[in-house]
C-alpha positions in Angstrom: 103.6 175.3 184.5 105.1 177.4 187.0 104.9 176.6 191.1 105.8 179.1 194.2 105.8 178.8 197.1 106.5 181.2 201.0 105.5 181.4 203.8 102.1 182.6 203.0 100.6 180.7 200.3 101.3 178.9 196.4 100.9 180.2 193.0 100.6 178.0 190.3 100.6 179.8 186.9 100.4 177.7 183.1 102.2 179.6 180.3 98.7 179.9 178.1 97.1 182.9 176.6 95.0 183.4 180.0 91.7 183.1 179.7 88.8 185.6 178.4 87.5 188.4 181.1 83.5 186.3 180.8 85.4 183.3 181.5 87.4 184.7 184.3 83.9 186.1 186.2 82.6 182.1 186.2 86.1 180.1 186.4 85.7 178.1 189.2 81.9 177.4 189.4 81.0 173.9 189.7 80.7 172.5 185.9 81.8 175.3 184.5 84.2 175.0 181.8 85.2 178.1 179.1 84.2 177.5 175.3 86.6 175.9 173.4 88.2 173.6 176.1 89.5 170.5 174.1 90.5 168.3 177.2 88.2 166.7 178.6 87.0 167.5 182.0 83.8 168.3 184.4 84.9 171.5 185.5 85.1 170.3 189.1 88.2 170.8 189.8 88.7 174.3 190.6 85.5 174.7 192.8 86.5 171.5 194.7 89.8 174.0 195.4 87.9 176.6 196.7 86.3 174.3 198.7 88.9 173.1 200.6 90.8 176.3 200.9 87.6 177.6 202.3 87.2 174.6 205.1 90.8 175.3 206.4 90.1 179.3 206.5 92.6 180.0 203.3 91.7 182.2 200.4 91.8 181.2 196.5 92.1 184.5 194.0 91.9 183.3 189.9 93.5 185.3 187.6 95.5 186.2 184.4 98.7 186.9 185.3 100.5 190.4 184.5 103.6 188.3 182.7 100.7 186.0 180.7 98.7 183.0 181.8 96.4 182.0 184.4 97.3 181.4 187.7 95.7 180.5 191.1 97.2 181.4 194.5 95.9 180.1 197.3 96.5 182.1 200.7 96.8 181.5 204.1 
């Protein structure tokens, strides 16, 4: 798990394989979770994100990173 932070926004990017491009088009959904996930979960926690980043006028992109893994950045 990797964290950065500047002046205008975070990134915080896991060292995974990424996830699949279906996957990537629903991440962040409420109760969504991608096939295969063996933690458990409700696949809350990344709408609840977009939530709040939305409330305080900041933006939330989801993606794989270039360098591998996912990572969200949440902008300001």
């Amino acid at each position: 798990m990797d964290v950065t932070l500047d002046a205008r926004g975070f990134t915080v990017r896991d060292n995974g394989p990424g996830i699949s491009p279906d996957a990537l088009a629903r991440i962040g959904e409420r109760f969504y979770r991608p096939p295969g996930q063996d933690a458990t979960g409700s696949g809350l926690g990344l709408s609840i994100v977009k939530r709040i980043a939305a409330l305080h006028g900041m933006r939330v992109s989801l993606s794989n990173a270039p360098e591998g893994g996912f990572e969200v950045k949440v902008s300001w």
